[in-house]
Structure formats: C-alpha cells, structure tokens
N, C-alpha and C positions, 0 to 999 in steps of 0.2 A: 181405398176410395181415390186416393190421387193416382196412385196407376191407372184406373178406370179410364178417370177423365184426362190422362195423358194418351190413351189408349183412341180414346172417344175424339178428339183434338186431334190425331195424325187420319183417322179416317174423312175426318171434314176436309182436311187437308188434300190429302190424295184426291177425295173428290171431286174439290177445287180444280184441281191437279189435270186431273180427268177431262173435267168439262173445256179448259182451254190447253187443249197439251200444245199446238202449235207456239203458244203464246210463252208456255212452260220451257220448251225448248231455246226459243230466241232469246229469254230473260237466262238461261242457265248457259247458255256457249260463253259468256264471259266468263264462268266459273273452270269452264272444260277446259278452254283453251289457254287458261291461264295454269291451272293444276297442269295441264300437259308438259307446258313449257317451262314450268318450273321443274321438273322431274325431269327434262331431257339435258336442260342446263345443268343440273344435280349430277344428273350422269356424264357429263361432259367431261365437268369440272371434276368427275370421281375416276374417271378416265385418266385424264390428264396425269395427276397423282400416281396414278397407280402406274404411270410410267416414268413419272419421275421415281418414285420409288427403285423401279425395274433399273432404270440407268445407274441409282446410286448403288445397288447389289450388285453393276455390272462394274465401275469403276471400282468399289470399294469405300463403305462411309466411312474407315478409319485409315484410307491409305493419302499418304504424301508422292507426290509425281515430282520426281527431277529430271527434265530432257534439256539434252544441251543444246546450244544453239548457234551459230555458224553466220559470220558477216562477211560478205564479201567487199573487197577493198582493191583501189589501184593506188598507183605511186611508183616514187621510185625505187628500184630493187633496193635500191643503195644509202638511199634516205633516212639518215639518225637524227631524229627530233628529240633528241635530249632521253628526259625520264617520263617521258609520254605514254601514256595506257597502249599504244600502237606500237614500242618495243617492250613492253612485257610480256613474259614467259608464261603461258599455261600448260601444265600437264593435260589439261581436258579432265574428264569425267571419266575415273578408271577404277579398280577393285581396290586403290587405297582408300580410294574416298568410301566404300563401305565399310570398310577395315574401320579408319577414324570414326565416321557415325555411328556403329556398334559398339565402340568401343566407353565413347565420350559424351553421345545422346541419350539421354535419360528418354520412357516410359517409349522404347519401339521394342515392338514384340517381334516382329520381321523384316528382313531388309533383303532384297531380290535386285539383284543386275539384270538386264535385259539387253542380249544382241540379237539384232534380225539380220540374216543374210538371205538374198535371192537364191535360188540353188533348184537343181533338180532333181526329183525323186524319181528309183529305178529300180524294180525288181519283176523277174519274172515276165521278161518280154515289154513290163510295163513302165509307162512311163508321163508325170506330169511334173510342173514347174510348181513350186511348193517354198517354206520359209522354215530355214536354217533357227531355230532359236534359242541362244546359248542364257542357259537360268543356273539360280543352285536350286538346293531341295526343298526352302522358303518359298519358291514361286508359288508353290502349290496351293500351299496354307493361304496366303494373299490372296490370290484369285477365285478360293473355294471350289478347285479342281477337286476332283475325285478320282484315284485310281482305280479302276473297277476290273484290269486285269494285270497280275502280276506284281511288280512294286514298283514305288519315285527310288532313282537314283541317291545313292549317299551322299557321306563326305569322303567314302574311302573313294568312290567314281571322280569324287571331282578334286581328290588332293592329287593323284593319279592320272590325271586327265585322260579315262578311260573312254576307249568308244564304243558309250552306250547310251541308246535317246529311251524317252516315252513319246508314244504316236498319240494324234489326233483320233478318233470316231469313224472320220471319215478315210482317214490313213488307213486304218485298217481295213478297212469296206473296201478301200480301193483294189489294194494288195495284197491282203493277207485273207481275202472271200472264204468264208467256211472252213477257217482253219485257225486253232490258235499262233497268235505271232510269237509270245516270249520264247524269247531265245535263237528267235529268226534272227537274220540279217536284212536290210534293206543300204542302198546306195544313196549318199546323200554328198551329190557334186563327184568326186572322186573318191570317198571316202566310207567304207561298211560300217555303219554303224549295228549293234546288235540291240533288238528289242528288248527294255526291262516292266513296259508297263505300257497301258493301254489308258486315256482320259474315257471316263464316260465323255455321253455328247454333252454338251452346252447350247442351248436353245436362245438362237441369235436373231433377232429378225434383220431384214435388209437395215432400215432405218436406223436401228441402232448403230449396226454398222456405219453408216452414213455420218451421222450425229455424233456421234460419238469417236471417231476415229481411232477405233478398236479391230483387233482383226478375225477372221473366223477362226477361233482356236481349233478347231471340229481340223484344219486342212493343213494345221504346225505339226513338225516335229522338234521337240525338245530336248536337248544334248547339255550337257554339263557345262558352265560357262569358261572351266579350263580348255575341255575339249574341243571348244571352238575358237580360242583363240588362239590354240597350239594349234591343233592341225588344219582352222579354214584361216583365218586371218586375223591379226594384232593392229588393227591402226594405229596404238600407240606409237609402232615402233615407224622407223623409217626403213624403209630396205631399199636394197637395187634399182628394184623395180621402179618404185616413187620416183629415185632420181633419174633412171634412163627415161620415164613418161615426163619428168618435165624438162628435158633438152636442152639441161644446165646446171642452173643453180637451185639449192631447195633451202631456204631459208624458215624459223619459227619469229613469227613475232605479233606482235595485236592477239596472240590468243588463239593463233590457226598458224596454220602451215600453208609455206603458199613456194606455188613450183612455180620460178620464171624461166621463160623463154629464154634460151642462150645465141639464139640467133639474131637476136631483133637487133636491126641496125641505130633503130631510134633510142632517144634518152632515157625516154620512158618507157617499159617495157610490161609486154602483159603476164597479168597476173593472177592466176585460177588459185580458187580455196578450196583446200582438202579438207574433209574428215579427220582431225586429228584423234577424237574423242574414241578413247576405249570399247565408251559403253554408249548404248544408244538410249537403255534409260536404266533409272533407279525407282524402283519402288519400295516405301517406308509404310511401314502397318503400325498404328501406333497403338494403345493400349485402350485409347479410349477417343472417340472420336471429339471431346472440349479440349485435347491437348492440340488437334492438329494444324490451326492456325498458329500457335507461340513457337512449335517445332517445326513449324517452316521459317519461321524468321530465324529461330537458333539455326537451322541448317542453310539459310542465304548467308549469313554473317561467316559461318562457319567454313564453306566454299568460297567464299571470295577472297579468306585469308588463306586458304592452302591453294588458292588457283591466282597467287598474289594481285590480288586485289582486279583480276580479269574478270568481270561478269559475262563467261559463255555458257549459263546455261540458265536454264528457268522454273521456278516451283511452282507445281500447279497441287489447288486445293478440290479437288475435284466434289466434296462434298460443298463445299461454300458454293460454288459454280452453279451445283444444283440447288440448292439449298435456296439460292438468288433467283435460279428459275423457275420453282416450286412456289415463289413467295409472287412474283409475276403473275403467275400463272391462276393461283391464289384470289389476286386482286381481279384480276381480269374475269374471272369467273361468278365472282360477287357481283361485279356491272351486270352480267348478264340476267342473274337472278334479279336481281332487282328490277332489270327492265323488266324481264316475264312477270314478274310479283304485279306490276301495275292491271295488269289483265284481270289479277286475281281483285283488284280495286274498281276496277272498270265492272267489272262482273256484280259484284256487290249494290254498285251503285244501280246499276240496271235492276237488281233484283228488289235494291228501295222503290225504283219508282214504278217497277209495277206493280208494285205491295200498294204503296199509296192509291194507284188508280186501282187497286180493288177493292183497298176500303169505301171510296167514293160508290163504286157500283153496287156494292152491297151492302148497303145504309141499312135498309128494310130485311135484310138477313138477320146486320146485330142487335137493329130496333129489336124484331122480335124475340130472338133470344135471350136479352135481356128484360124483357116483356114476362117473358115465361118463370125467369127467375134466375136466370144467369149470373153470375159474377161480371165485376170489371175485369177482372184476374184471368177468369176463363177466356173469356173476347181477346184479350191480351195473349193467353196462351195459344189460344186461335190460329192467329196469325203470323205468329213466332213460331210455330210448328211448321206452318205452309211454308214459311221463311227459309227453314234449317230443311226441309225434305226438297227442295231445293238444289240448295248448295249439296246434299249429300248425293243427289242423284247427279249433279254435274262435277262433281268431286269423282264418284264412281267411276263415269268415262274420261275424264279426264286422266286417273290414274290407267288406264286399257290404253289410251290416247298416245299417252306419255312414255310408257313403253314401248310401243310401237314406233315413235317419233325415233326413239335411243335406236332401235336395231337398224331402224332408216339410215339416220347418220352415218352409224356406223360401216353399216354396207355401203350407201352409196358415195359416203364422202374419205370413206378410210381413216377415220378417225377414233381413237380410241371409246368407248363410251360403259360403263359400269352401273348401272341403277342398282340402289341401296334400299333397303327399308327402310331406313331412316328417311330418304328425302321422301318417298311415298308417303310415311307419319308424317314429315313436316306440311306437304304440299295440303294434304286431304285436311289436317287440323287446321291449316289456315283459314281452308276454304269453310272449313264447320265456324270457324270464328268469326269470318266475313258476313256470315249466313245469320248469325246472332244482331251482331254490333250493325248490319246495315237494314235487317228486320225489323229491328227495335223500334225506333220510330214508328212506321206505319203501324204495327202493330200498338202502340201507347195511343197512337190518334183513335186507333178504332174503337180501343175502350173507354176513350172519355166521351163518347157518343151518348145525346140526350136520347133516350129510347122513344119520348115522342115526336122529340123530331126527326128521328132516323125512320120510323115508318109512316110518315107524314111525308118525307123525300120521293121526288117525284126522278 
C-alpha cells in the first residue's frame, strides 16, 4: 500500500512537472549548475593530487637531497681575518661523505652520488650533445629505474673503474635503431664506453621537467661514478690546468676555490669561484619516509662537522616540499568547492519558492483531495515528491554537465582534471538532500490546508 501511494505521488508529480516544464527547468538550473561545478572543482582538486602524487614518485617520498652550494666572494687575495668562516677549509661534498653516512646513519637503505658532465654522444656517423652521469648501482633502486636490457653495473665495475655505462630509452633509439646494444660501444666525450644495460623509458612530461628540475633520464648515459672521475674529471683535485686558467695564484678558503688573477696591477684583485665539490649530488633513500626529516638534521649536523663547520651545501626534503604543496593545494580546492556548493544552496532555495507559489495555486487541488479522503501525510508527501524529482532530474544533468565542464578544462585550460565517483555520489546526494530540507516547508504548509477553505480559494 505505501509503495502504491509513493508510486501514485511521483506521477502527480511528474504531472505537475509536465504542465509547467519551462518553470521546471528555471527552478532546477540552480541545482545543475551547482552539482556541475561541484564535480568540476572535485575534479580539479583530484587532479591536482594526482600530480602531486606523480612528483612525489618522481622525486622519491623516502629520498633525502644533499646539493652543494657555491658563494661567490671578492676581497683580497691576501686577506687573513683571523679564524673566520672565510679561511676555513672545505673538502666539499665527495664519496667520503657517503662512506661516513653509510657507515654511521642509521635506517638508509640507499645512498647514490650523482655527477653530471656535459659531453657528446658518438657512434655510428651519429652524433648529439647528451649528460655524462657518474652513479653507483644504488641509483637505480632510488629512482625506480628498470633495466629491461642486459644488466646495472656492479661493484666489481665501479671498484675497477671499468668503462662501462647503462643508456637511456632514447639512447638507444638514437644509436643503437633495430639492433641490440649490450655489448656495443658508444663514444662518450673521448672516451668508449661499452653498453651493459638499457633503462626502460620513464614517462616525463615537459612540466615536470620544468617544476621540478629533473632531467630527461630517457637522453642520460650512466657510467660508474669511479669511472667518471678517473677518466672525465675529479674537481676535488687541483691540477695544472686550474692553475694555468687562473693566471696565478689558486688559493682554498671560505669553502671554495678561487683562481686570482696574477696580473692585476691593483690591490684588490679578481676573484672567480670554482667548483670545488666532488659530487654534484647525493641522494639518501631512507627506510621509511617519518624518519626523513630527523635524518636530515642528523646529516646537516653531520656535514658541517666533517666540512669543518663550512655550510656549502643544502638538504632538501623533497617529500615535505610536497607534502607543503599538496596541503595548499588541499586548502585552496575546498574554497572552491564551497563557493560552487553555494549554487547547490541557491538552487534549493529557488526550488522553495516555487514550491510555496504552488501550493498557493493549487489550493482547490488539495481542498479537494482531502475532501475525497486524503491524508495530511499524503498532501505532504505530495509535494515532497514534486520537491525531490526535482533536485534529481537537475542532479542528473548536472552530473552530464560536470563532466563535460572537467574535459573542458582540461583541454582547454591544460590543466590536470580527474573525476571520481565519489565526488559524483557527493554532488548528486547533496542535491537529493537540498531537494528534501528546502521541499519541506512548502510541502508542510500545503498540508495543513483547511479543505474548505482551500476549495472556497479563489
């Protein structure tokens, strides 16, 4: 029986429905345009996310960043200010310091050096300008590279400092077209390196690139980090060379190297800062991504006494980074929802008040329904029904609305955008809730209607 009369109740409704659709329409866009824009902001914000995510798989959420960093200073060649941070000795940032951190840092699971040198690749008549980049066999692990031809370099490669790299994706596309490389050769600067392994690709977009200042690994070749600083280049070291480029004298002090001029007639004489640093970075994988903020303060504390108390270089926590940006992003996306949500309010309140001016018009409808033997309950359910088919038929294009909105964005503004079912369940139950709670009323007025004065209304 109450199915009946639930049944019986949504065709009054539709009728209703029927008779003023123009009317149906203008009362429900608040509902559409509000469900839309909540599901585009959903998307926006699920968007966003999901590339914060992407970055943090791209940096690593359990790696520690140490890059060193380099001041430029003048003064006099000759100038001793005592026991001043400006003659203190730095080593720089070299393969003792990962020796020590392996050694004496509790919960890291990896630890990778990183040298990039500019250089040119050459094989086969071919030839592009490409990046030298000397790792151990940890890099790999860290980065979530894949060997998908051949093998990663050992430790017998890199106690050895053997010359042999693994290529890039695109390395091999380049030079090595329709044919396996292991065991090829390829020229890297002056020097034959022999292939032991091939990365799968790694799916880079520009922007990340951009943002993130990471390189296209897809266009690296990677050599052993012995092997690159035996046979391309040791900053550590000083050689000939250093001293004939700077036309003099080559002094360490403040924490860099610095080549003056031997010509300069004046007091004061110029003064260019070298690269002294070994490594150009260090990456730490730690066990667990809640250790990695306390393990970078253990590792600044840690460097500053073996680099006597020189601060040249800098820990970066690339998870907190994002983590900070995710949480931004977060906030900023709830603003948006909320403003859209007012639509979904805005909408409601339209669909009160043309509820109310229906009960006024059809006085002599509920007169006589209730005349015939009606309930209060049913009159009530009446209009509570016309109320909710409503909100669900503007709920319905607004959900059609709202996806459509997301693939807009996304095409035309290049902006990430992901719709969920969840925000679709959030948006539509809203609106089915709106459709109750702002129904209510008019529908309670129309059943506390005196039945003869309802069809005595003129």
């Amino acid at each position: 029986m109450n199915t009946q009369k639930l049944l019986y109740n949504f065709d009054i409704a539709l009728e209703a429905i029927q008779r003023n659709k123009l009317r149906a329409l203008l009362t429900s866009l608040g509902i559409i345009f509000g469900v839309a824009s909540v599901i585009a902001m959903l998307a926006i914000g699920s968007g966003a996310q999901q590339e914060v995510l992407s970055q943090m798989e791209l940096l690593g959420t359990n790696n520690v960043i140490i890059q060193p960093t380099l001041e430029q200073v003048e003064g006099l060649v000759g100038q001793d200010d005592g026991d001043s941070e400006s003659n203190k000795y730095s080593p720089g940032l070299t393969l003792h310091d990962i020796e020590s951190i392996r050694s004496q840092v509790p919960e890291v699971e990896f630890i990778s050096p990183e040298i990039v040198f500019e250089s040119n690749f050459i094989r086969s008549a071919r030839m592009r300008s490409g990046k030298i980049v000397g790792v151990n066999e940890e890099y790999f692990n860290i980065n979530s590279f894949d060997v998908v031809e051949g093998q990663n370099f050992n430790q017998t490669h890199i106690e050895r400092a053997e010359p042999v790299c693994v290529i890039g994706y695109d390395v091999k596309t380049k030079f090595f077209p329709g044919e396996n490389p292991i065991g090829k050769k390829i020229k890297v600067g002056n020097l034959w390196l022999t292939v032991v392994g091939v990365l799968n690709k790694k799916e880079l977009s520009t922007e990340n690139i951009e943002r993130l200042g990471i390189r296209n690994y897809n266009l690296d070749i990677f050599a052993p980090v012995t092997t690159v600083l035996l046979r391309f280049k040791n900053r550590a070291l000083v050689t000939k060379d250093d001293i004939e480029a700077g036309g003099g004298g080559i002094f360490r002090g403040g924490g860099m190297v610095v080549i003056s001029g031997g010509s300069s007639s004046s007091d004061e004489e110029d003064v260019a800062t070298v690269n002294y640093h070994q490594l150009d970075k260090v990456i730490v994988r730690v066990t667990d991504s809640q250790f990695s903020v306390s393990i970078a303060e253990v590792l600044s504390r840690m460097l500053k006494r073996r680099h006597n108390g020189v601060v040249d270089y800098e820990i970066i926590v690339p998870e907190q980074l994002l983590q900070q940006e995710q949480r931004t992003k977060r906030i900023f996306n709830i603003v948006l929802s909320s403003i859209a949500s007012i639509s979904l309010i805005v909408g409601g309140i339209g669909i009160m008040n043309i509820m109310l001016a229906s009960v006024v018009e059809r006085y002599k409808e509920i007169g006589l329904r209730l005349a015939v033997g009606a309930q209060k309950r049913d009159i009530e359910l009446q209009f509570l029904t016309e109320s909710l088919a409503l909100s669900i038929g503007g709920g319905l294009v607004g959900i059609f609305l709202g996806i459509v909105f997301s693939f807009a964005i996304q095409w035309t503004a290049d902006i990430a955008t992901l719709v969920s079912p969840f925000s679709i369940i959030i948006s539509f139950g809203v609106a089915l809730v709106i459709g109750v709670v702002f129904g209510y009323v008019p529908a309670r007025r129309a059943a506390q209607q005196d039945p003869v004065h309802a069809l005595r209304h003129e």
